[in-house]
Every structure is written in C-alpha cells, then in structure tokens.
C-alpha positions in Angstrom: 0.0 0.0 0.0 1.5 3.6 -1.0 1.5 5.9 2.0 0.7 9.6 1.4 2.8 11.7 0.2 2.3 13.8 3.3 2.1 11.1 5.5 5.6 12.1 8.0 8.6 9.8 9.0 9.0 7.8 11.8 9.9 10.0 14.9 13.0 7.9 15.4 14.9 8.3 12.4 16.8 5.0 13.2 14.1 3.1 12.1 14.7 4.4 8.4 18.3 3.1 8.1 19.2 -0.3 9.5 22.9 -0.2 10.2 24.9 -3.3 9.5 27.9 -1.4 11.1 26.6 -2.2 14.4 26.3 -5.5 13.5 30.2 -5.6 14.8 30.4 -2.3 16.8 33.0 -0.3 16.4 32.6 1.5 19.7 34.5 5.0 19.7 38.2 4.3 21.0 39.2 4.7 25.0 42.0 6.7 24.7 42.6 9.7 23.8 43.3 10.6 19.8 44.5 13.4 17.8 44.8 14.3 14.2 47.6 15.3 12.4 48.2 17.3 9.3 51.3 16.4 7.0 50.0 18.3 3.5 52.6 21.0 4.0 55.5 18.5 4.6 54.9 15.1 3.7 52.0 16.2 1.0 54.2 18.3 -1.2 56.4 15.0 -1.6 53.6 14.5 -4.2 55.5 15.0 -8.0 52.3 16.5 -8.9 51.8 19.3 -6.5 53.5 23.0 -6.8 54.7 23.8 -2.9 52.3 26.4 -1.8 53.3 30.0 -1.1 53.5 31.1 2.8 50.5 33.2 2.4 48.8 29.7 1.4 49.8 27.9 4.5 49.0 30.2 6.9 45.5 30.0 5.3 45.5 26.7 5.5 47.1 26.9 9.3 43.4 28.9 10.1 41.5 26.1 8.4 42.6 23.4 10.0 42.4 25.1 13.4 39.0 25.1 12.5 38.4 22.1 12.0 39.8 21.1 15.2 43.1 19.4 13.7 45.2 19.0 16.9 48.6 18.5 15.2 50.4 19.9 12.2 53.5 19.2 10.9 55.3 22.4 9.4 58.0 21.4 7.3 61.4 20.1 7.4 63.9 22.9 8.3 67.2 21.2 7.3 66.3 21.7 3.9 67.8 25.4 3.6 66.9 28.6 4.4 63.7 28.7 3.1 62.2 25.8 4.2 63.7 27.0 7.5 62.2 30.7 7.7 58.5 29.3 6.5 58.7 26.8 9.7 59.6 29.8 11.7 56.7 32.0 9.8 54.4 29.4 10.3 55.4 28.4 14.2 55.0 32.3 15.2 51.4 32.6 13.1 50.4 29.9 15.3 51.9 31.4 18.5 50.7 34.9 17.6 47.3 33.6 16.7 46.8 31.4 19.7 45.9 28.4 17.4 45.2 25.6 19.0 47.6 23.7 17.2 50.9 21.4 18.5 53.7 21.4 15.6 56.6 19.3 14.5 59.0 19.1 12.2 60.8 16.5 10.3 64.5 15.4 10.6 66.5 12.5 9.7 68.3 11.4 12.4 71.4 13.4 11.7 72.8 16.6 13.4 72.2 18.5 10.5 68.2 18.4 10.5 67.8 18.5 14.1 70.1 21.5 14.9 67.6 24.0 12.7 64.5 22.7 14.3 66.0 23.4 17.9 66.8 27.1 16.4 63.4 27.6 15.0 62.0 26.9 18.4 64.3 29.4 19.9 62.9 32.1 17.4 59.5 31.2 17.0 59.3 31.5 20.8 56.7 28.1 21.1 57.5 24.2 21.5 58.0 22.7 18.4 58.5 18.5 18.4 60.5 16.8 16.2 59.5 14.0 14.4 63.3 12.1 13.4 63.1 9.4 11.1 65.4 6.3 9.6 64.5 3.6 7.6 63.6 0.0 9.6 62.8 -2.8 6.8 65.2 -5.2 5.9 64.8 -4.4 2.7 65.6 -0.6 3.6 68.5 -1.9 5.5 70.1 -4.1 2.4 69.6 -0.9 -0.2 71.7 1.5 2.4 74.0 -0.9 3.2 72.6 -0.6 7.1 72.8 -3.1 9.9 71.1 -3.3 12.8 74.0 -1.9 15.4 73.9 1.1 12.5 70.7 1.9 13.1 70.9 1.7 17.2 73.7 4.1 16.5 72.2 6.9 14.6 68.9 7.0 16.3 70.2 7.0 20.0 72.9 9.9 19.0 69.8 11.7 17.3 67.5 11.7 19.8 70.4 12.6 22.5 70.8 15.6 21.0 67.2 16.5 20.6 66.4 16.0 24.4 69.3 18.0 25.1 68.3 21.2 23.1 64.8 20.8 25.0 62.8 19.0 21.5 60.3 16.7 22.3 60.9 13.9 20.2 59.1 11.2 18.3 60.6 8.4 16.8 59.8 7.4 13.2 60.5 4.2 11.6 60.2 4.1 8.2 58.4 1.1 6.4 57.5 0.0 10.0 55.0 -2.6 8.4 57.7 -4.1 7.0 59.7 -4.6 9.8 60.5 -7.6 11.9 59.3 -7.4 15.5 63.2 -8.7 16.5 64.4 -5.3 15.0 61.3 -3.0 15.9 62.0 -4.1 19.5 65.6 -3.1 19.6 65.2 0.2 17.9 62.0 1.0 19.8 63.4 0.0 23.6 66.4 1.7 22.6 64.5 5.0 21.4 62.5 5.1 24.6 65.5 4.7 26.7 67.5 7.8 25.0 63.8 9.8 25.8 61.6 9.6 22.6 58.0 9.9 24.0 56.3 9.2 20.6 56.8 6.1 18.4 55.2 6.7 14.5 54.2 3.3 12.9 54.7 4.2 9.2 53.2 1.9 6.5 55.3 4.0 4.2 54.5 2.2 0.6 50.9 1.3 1.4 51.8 -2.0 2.3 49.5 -2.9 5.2 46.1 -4.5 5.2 43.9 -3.4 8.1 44.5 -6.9 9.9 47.9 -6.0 9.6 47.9 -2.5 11.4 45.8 -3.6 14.1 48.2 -6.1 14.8 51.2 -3.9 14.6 49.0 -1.4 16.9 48.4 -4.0 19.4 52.5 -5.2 19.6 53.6 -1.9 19.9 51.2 -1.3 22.9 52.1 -4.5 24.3 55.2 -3.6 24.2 54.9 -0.4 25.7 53.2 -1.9 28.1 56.0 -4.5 28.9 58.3 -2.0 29.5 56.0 -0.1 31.7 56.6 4.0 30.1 52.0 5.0 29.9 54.0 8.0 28.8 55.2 7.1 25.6 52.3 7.5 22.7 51.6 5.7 19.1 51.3 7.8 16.0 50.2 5.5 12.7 51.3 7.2 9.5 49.9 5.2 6.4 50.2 5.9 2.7 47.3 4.2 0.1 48.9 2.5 -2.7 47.1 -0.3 -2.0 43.5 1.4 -1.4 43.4 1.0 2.3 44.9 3.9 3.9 41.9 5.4 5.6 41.0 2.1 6.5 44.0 1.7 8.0 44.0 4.7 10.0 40.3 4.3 11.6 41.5 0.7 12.4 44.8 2.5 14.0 42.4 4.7 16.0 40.5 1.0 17.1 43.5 -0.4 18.2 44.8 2.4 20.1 46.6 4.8 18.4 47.0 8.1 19.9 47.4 9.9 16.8 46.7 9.3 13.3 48.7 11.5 10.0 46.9 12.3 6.9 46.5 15.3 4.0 44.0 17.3 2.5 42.7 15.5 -0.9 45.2 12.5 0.1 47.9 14.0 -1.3 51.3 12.8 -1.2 54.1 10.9 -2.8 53.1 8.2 -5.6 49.1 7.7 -4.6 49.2 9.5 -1.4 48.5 9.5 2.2 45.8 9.1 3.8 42.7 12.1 3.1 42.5 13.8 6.8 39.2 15.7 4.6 38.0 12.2 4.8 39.1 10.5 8.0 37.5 14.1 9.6 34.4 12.9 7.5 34.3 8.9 8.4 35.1 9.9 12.3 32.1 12.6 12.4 29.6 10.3 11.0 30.8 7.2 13.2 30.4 9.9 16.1 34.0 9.3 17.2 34.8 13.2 17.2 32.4 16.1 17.2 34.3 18.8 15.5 32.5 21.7 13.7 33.4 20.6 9.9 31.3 23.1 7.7 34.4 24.7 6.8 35.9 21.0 5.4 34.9 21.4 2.1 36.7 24.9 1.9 39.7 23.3 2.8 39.9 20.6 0.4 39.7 23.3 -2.0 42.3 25.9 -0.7 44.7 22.7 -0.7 43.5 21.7 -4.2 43.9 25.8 -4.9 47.4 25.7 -3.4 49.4 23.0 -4.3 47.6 23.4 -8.0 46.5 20.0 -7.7 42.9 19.2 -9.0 40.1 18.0 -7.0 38.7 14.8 -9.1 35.3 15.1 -9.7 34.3 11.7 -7.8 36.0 12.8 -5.0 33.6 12.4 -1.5 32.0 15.6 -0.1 34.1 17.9 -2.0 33.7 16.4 -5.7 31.7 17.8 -8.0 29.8 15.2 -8.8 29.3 14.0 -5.0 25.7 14.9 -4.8 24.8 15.1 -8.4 22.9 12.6 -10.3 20.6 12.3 -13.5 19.5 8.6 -13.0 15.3 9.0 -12.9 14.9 6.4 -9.9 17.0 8.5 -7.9 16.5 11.7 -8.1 12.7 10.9 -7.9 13.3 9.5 -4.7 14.9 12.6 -3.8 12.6 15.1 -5.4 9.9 13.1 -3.5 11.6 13.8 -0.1 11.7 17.3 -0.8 8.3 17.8 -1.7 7.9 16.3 2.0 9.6 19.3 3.4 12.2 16.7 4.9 15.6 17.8 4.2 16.9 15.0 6.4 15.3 12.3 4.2 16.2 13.7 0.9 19.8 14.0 2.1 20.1 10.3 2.8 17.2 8.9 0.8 19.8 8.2 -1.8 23.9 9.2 -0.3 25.6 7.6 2.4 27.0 11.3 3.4 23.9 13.8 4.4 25.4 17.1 2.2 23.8 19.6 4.2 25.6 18.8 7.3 28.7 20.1 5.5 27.5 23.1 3.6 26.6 21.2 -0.1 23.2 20.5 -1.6 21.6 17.3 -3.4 21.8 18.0 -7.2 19.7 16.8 -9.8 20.3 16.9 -13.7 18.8 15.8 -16.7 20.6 13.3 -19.1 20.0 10.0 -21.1 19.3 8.2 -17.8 16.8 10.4 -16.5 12.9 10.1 -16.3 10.1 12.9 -16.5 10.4 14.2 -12.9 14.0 15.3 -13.2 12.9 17.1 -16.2 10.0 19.2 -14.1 12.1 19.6 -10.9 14.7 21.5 -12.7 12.1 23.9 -14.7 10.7 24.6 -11.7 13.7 25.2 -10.0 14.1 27.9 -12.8 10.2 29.1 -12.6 9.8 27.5 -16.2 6.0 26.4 -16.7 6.7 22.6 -16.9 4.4 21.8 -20.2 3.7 18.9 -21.6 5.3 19.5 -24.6 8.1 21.1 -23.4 9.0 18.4 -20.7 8.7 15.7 -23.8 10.7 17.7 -25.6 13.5 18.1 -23.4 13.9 14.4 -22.4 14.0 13.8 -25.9 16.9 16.0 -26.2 19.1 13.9 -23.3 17.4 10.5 -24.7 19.3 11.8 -27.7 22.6 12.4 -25.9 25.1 10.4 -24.9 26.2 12.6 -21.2 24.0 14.7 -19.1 22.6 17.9 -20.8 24.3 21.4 -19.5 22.2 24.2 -17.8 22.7 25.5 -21.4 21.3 23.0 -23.7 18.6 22.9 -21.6 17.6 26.7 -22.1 17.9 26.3 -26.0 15.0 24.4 -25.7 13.3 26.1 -23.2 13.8 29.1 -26.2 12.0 26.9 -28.3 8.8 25.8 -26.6 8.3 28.6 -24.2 6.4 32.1 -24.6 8.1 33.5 -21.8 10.7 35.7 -22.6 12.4 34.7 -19.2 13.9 31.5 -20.9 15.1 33.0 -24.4 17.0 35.7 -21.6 18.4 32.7 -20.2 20.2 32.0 -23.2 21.3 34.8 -24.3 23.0 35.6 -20.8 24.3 32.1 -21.0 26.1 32.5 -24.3 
C-alpha cells in the first residue's frame, strides 16, 4: 500500500536506516586521539603538486584550526633557508594567533636536520617537536648498506641531542609494516630509553592490510606496556597505494593509536597518504569526534587551490559530482523527499553522506538516464511552466545524448517551446 505523500517519518529516524555497522560495533576508542596534518611537509612530496606559497599555509594553518586538527607538521627545516624561515613563519602565526595547534617538524636522524628545528623553536618562541626518522625494513636496510647496530647508532645519537636542546621527540620508523618485531623491538626500547616519547608506525609504501595494522598497533602497545613507560604514545602514519589507507587509520584509531597522520585531498608521494578531509568525514559520522566541519569542504579546496593539484570530480564531499545525479529512480526519490519538506530524508534517501551537514546540496540533472520528474524539478527550479510539450521535448533531447545535458542546452529548448521571454533571456545571458 503507497502511504501519502504527506504522511511524516518515523519519529525515530533510526528506524529508516538499518545499520549493518553495528552488527560488529566499532565503539569510539578509550583513549585519547588526535589528528595530524602532513599536506605541507609530507603532501608536497607529491611529484604533482606545486609547494604552496607562505601566504597559502597560513590559510591553510586557520582552516585546519577550525576544524579542530590538533597537530600539524610544518616542514622540514634542514632543507635550507627557506624551508627553515616558513617553519619559523608558520610556528609564530600559530603562537601569535593562539591556534590551538601542536607542531613538529621533520629530521632525519642526523645533526644536520635537528640543529635548525631546535633554532626555529628558539625564534618562534613556542615548542616545536621533532618527528626524526630512519629507515627499519630489511629491505631498507640491504639498499643502504645498514645493519642493525647502525641503526641503534644513529637514532640513540639523534635523539640525544634532541632532548638535550629541549625538542620533544618522536621516533619514526620508516616502512614500520615491514619490519620484523626482532628489529622494531631493539630500535624501539632503545628510542625510549634515550627519551623519545612518541613512536610513528609508518606503512610508508601502502603496504598494510587493516589486519595487519591492528596487529602492529596491538604489539607496539604491548610492548609499551611491557616496559612499563604510559607515557610514551603511538602515531600511525599510512600511505594508500594499495586502497586501504583510511582504512588503516580508523582501524589505527580502534587499536589504540593516539594519533593518526593524513592530508588534505590524500595528497602525497606516488598515490598518497591518507585524506584527513575524509578520515575528519568517516570519524564525524561514526560519532568518534564532534568537530565543527562546515568549513571542510573549503579546505579541500584551498589545498586543491594551493598546491595546484585538481580536486577529481568523484571525489567524496568535495567532488563535483558528490551529490549530483541524473538517473530517474533516484533523483525521484529525492525530489519526492523534498516535496515532503524533509531535508533530512532527501539527504540520505539516496547518499551515504547527508550534504547539508557540510555546507553542499543534493543536485539533480537531466541526461539520457533520466525520467520525467527530473525534467519538471529542474524547470521549476528555474520558474519554467513545466508543459507537456516542453517536458517531452527536453527528455528527448538527453534520450538523444550520450552525457547529461548542461544548464545550457537545456535553455535552448526552453527558447524553443516557451512564450516567456524569461527563458530565451536565459540563453542569451548564458552565451
């Protein structure tokens, strides 16, 4: 039996969307977790981005602040002067600005990297962390020529002289999900020992499944445990060249992780990081966080803006065609919601992501997939008598075509089959 068209939803809006998620809860985590925000470091590793000017970070600084990213890493100041005056820029922006944001840096564990990073503290007047990294894998190790003792070696001397100048330090080994426990162990114990207080799981070629994460999670933690330092945290730092990096970091979060790294748009070297625009997303709806995100799609676009680096138009949330559709079944479905008054149901009705929670709007075109009521929902949205002959003659036109019809093919018909003037305006502005 149809019900009316006027006839209201259920009260408890549950009862409209059965969630197979709970099915296996994933209950929000116990500890503690922040986010952390690599696009201006580890994102312009991407060959395809331009590095964005100082003007653009400090934007991007404001945004992310915002969105209540807790972390940010601000570059890597061993690289020369530059590099080394924007960290200071930036570091002083956030100070003068009283952003509520924690920064690090980037160093190898040499001298060299860590020396500037203690400096820029110094001038920026504010603590800044550094995050000193070395390669773990065996694999790494046979390339460089590295052995275990080497490794000991470099990262106990590094982080010596990091506590000393006053840096909090966190320990990063690369390709760490493709590292032996027998030599995570060592380097980790070791690290702790010489006064690292972080320790940043890196699946640094996309390499690990989400089985394997939260097992590397859990060891680490165990191990942490075992040697009885509650002080010293987890970061996971995951790339996607497999597909599962935000997979990776939500199970991170699951299995304890105290902080997770990602980038706006996923940017990054080869495939990318992990898209904090979307982990913010996937977290929000899951109700793990509560941050105010209707400023997330801006800031997809100011890093798309920035680091020239296009936003694909499939992209989730922020993609052009996110909400858009043309398919008749669907868009009635939606059209029918709205004529309810209920923009809660014709947000979900047909997307997995309600687009007015985040500032966007359900679209609906006309093209060779499309039935009669996407053909009288858009003339009405433009105040177009929807006659008969007119609507047939439309759908016609995208039955005819082989992609959906612009806002400008449209009015050329429109021109054609209308007396009002309105549409043959239409056109004319258009061209």
């Amino acid at each position: 039996m149809r019900r009316s068209a006027k006839e209201s939803r259920p009260d408890n809006e549950a009862n409209l969307i059965f969630e197979w998620d709970q099915v296996h809860l994933r209950s929000k985590p116990n500890q503690p977790f922040e986010l952390v925000d690599e696009s201006m470091r580890d994102g312009v590793q991407s060959p395809s981005v331009t590095a964005p000017s100082l003007a653009d970070k400090l934007e991007l600084l404001e945004l992310m602040a915002d969105l209540g990213i807790q972390v940010v890493d601000i570059g890597l100041p061993g690289a020369g002067k530059r590099a080394f005056d924007e960290v200071v820029a930036l570091a002083k922006h956030i100070a003068k600005r009283k952003l509520e944001l924690k920064v690090y840096c980037a160093a190898r564990t040499h001298l060299d990297d860590i020396k500037p990073i203690a400096e820029a503290q110094q001038k920026a007047g504010m603590p800044i962390a550094v995050y000193t990294f070395i390669g773990s894998s065996p694999i790494r190790q046979w390339v460089e020529g590295w052995d275990i003792d080497f490794l000991v070696k470099t990262s106990s001397e590094a982080i010596d002289f990091a506590v000393k100048e006053g840096l909090e330090v966190g320990y990063v080994t690369e390709d760490t999900t493709r590292s032996s426990p027998a030599t995570l162990e060592r380097l980790f114990r070791s690290a702790v020992e010489h006064g690292a207080s972080r320790l940043v799981l890196c699946d640094t070629v996309g390499h690990a499944t989400p089985e394997g994460t939260r097992a590397l999670v859990a060891w680490t933690r165990n191990l942490i445990a075992s040697m009885d330092v509650p002080h010293v945290k987890i970061d996971w730092h995951g790339h996607n060249d497999r597909g599962f990096a935000l997979a990776n970091s939500i199970t991170a979060l699951e299995a304890g992780a105290h902080r997770v790294h990602g980038c706006g748009l996923g940017i990054g070297e080869r495939v990318g990081n992990t898209p904090l625009d979307l982990l913010l997303l996937n977290l929000k709806l899951m109700g793990w966080i509560d941050n105010e995100l209707s400023q997330l799609v801006r800031y997809v676009r100011k890093v798309s803006e920035a680091m020239s680096f296009p936003v694909p138009r499939n992209y989730p949330l922020s993609g052009e065609d996110a909400f858009r559709t043309a398919t008749g079944v669907h868009a009635a479905a939606i059209i029918k919601a709205q004529k309810r008054g209920d923009d809660w149901l014709a947000d979900r009705v047909y997307s997995g992501v309600p687009a007015g929670e985040f500032g966007k709007e359900q679209v609906i075109e006309i093209s060779h997939m499309s039935g009669m009521s996407n053909v009288r929902y858009w003339l009405e949205k433009y105040l177009i008598p929807a006659t008969d002959e007119l609507c047939t003659a439309i759908l016609q036109r995208a039955k005819n075509s082989a992609r959906t019809l612009t806002d400008d093919e449209i009015f050329e018909v429109c021109a054609r089959f209308s007396d009002r003037p309105e549409a043959r305006r239409r056109v004319g502005a258009a061209g």
